[in-house]
Each structure stands twice: as structure tokens, then as C-alpha cells.
C-alpha positions in Angstrom: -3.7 -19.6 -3.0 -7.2 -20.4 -3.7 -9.5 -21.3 -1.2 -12.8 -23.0 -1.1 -13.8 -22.5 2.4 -14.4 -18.9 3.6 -16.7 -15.7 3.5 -17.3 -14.5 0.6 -17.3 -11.0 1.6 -19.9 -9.9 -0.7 -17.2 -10.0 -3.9 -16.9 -11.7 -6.9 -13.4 -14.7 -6.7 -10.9 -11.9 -8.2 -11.6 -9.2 -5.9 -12.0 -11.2 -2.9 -8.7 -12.6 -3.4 -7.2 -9.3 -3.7 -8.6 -7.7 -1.2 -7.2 -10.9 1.1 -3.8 -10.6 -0.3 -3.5 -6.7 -0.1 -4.6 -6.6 3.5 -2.4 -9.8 4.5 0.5 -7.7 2.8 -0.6 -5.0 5.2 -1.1 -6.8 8.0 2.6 -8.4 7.6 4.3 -4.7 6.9 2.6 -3.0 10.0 2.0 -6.1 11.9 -1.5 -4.1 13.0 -4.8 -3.1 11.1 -7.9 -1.7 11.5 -10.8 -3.6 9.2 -14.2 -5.0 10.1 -14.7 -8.4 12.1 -15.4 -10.6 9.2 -12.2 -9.3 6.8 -10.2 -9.6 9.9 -10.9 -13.4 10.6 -10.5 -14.1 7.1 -7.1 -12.0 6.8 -6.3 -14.1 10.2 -6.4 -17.6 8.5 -4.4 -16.0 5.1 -1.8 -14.6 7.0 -1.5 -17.8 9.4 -1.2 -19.9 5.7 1.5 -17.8 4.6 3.7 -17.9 7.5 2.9 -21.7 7.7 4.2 -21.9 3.7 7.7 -19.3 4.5 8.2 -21.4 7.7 9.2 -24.6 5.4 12.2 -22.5 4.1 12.7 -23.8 0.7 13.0 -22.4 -2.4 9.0 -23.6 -3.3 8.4 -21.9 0.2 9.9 -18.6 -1.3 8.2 -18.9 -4.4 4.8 -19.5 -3.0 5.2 -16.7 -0.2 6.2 -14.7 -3.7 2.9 -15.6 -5.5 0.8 -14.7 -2.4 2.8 -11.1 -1.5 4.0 -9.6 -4.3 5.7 -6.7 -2.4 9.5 -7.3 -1.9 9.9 -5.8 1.1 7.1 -7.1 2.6 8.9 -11.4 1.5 11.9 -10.0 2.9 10.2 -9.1 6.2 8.6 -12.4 6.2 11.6 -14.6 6.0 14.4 -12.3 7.7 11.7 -11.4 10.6 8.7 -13.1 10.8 9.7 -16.4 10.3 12.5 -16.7 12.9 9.7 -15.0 15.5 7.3 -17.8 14.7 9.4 -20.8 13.9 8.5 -23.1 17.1 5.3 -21.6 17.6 2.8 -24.0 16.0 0.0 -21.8 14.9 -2.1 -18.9 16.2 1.0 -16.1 15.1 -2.7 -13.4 14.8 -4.7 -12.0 17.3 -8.4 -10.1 16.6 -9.7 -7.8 19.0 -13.2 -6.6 19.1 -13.3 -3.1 19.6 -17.0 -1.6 18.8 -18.9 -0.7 15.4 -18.6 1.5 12.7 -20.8 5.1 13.3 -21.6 5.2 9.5 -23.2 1.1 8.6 -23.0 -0.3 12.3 -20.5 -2.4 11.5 -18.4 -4.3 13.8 -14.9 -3.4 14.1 -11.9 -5.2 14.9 -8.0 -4.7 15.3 -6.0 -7.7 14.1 -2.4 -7.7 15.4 0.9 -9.8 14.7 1.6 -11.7 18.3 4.1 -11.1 19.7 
């Protein structure tokens, strides 16, 4: 899924889409993570796309959500659990929390959950 809007997160395209897809895979396994405010907006509107893709259940649906996560048990999650959770809920399935900066760079800090 390549995206034009966005941060760039101070990385080049590859890395910046990796980064995006490893913590969405995160996010979607532990359905809570711990990252700065900017990663965690932008892993907010990734994870929010992939749920919207799964939510079409098809087999392009389970093919994209495929490209996007390449852990198995993390599809599997997505379409036996997630999905069903978020089916009539139209949007807004992530939550980011502010919770104070980083001691080392100053940086802030945010939580970004799985709603519930």
C-alpha cells in the first residue's frame, strides 16, 4: 500500500514503509504499543486502512491484507477477530494517547491502542 500523503519520518520510501507495516503488524498482534506521537498517528491511519481492506471479505480483501501483513497469525487475527469486532463500526477502530516525552531526545510519547 503506497501512500503519498503522510510523514516522512525522517526515512527513505523502503524503510518507512517497513517500519509502517512492522508496527501495524504489532499493533494488530498486541492490540497496544508504545512508539512516539508522530509513528503512532501514522501507524493509526495504516492500521485503520487495513481493517477497512479485511472488512470487504473477499478473496482480493485477503490477498491485500496478505501483501500488507505478512505474518500468518497476525491475517488470521485480523479476519477471525478483528474484523467481526469492527464490522458495523465505520471508522476510528485506534485510539492515541499522549502520555509525556522521552528522557533521552525529549520526544513525545504516545500509547496507541485497538478500541474496544
Amino acid at each position: 500500500m503506497k501512500t503519498m500523503a503522510g510523514r516522512k519520518l525522517s526515512r527513505p520510501t523502503g524503510a518507512r514503509s517497513a517500519l509502517l507495516k512492522n508496527m501495524t503488524a504489532s499493533l494488530l498482534q498486541h492490540e497496544q504499543i508504545k512508539t512516539t506521537y508522530a509513528k503512532a498517528r501514522e501507524v493509526a491511519r495504516y492500521t485503520e486502512n487495513v481493517i477497512a481492506i479485511a472488512k470487504k471479505k473477499n478473496l482480493a480483501a485477503y490477498r491485500r491484507v496478505g501483501a500488507i501483513i505478512p505474518d500468518k497469525k497476525v491475517q488470521r487475527k485480523i479476519h477471525d477477530v478483528l474484523v467481526p469486532r469492527y464490522q458495523s463500526r465505520p471508522g476510528g477502530c485506534t485510539r492515541v494517547h499522549r502520555i509525556g516525552t522521552r528522557l533521552g531526545d525529549n520526544a513525545e510519547i504516545a500509547v496507541i491502542k485497538m478500541v474496544v
